[in-house]
C-alpha positions in Angstrom: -29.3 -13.2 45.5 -32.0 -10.7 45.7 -29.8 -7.9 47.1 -27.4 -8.4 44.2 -30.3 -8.3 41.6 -31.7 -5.2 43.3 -27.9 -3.6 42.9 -27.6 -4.3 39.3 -31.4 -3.1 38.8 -30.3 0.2 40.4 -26.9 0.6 38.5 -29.0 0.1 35.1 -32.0 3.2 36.1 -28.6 4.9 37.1 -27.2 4.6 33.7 -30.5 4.8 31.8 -30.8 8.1 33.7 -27.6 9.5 33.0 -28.3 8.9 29.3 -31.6 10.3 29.0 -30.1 13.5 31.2 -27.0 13.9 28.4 -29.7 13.7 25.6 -32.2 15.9 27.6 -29.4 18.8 28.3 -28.1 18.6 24.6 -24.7 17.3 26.0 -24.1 15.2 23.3 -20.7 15.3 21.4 -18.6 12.5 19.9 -17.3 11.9 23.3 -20.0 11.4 25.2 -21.3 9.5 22.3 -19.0 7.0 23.1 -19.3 7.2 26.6 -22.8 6.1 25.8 -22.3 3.4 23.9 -20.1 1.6 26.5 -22.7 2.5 28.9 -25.3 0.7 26.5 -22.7 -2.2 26.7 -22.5 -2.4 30.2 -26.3 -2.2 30.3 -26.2 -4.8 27.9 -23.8 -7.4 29.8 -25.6 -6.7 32.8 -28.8 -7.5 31.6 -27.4 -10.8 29.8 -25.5 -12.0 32.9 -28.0 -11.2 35.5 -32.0 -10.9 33.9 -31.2 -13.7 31.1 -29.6 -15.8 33.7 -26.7 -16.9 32.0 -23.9 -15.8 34.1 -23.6 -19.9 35.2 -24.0 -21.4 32.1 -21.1 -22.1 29.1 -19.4 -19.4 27.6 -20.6 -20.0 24.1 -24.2 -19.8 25.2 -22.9 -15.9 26.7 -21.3 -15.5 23.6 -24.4 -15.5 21.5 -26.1 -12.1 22.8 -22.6 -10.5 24.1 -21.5 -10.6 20.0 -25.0 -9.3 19.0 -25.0 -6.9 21.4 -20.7 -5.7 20.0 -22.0 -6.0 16.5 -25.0 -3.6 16.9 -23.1 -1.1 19.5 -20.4 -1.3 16.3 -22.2 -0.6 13.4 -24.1 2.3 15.4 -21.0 3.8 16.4 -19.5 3.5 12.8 -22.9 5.1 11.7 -22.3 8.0 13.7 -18.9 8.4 13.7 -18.6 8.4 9.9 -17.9 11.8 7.6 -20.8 12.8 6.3 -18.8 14.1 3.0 -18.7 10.9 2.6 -22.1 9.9 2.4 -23.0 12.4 -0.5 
C-alpha cells in the first residue's frame, strides 16, 4: 500500500512540475490551458481517491468532492475561455 501511495505522490510533483514549467516558460495557450486543467483533474481525483481515502467507500460519498472539483475546473475554464468583447 505504501509503494502505491509513493507512485501517486510522484505522478502529482510530476504533474505539479510540468505545470509550473509551462507557466514558468510562457508556454501557455488555450491548448495547453486545457491540458492543464485535466491535469488539475487528475491531480484532483488522485488526491480524493488516494490522500482522502475514499477510493473504498460509496460512490456518493466520491461524488461530493469529484463534482466540486468539475464545477470549479468548469467555471475556470469558461472564465478563460470566454471572448473578452464580450465582457465590455
Amino acid at each position: 500500500m505504501k509503494s502505491l501511495l509513493e507512485k501517486v505522490w510522484f505522478s502529482l510533483v510530476v504533474l505539479t512540475i510540468f505545470a509550473y514549467l509551462l507557466g514558468y516558460l510562457n508556454y501557455i495557450n488555450t491548448y495547453f490551458v486545457a491540458i492543464l486543467l485535466v491535469s488539475t483533474f487528475i491531480k484532483g481525483l488522485l488526491v480524493i481517491d488516494y490522500f482522502m481515502d475514499l477510493k473504498q467507500v460509496q460512490l456518493r460519498y466520491r461524488l461530493i468532492p469529484i463534482v466540486w472539483l468539475l464545477l470549479v475546473i468548469s467555471l475556470i475554464s469558461i472564465a478563460y475561455y470566454l471572448p473578452q468583447d464580450s465582457i465590455s
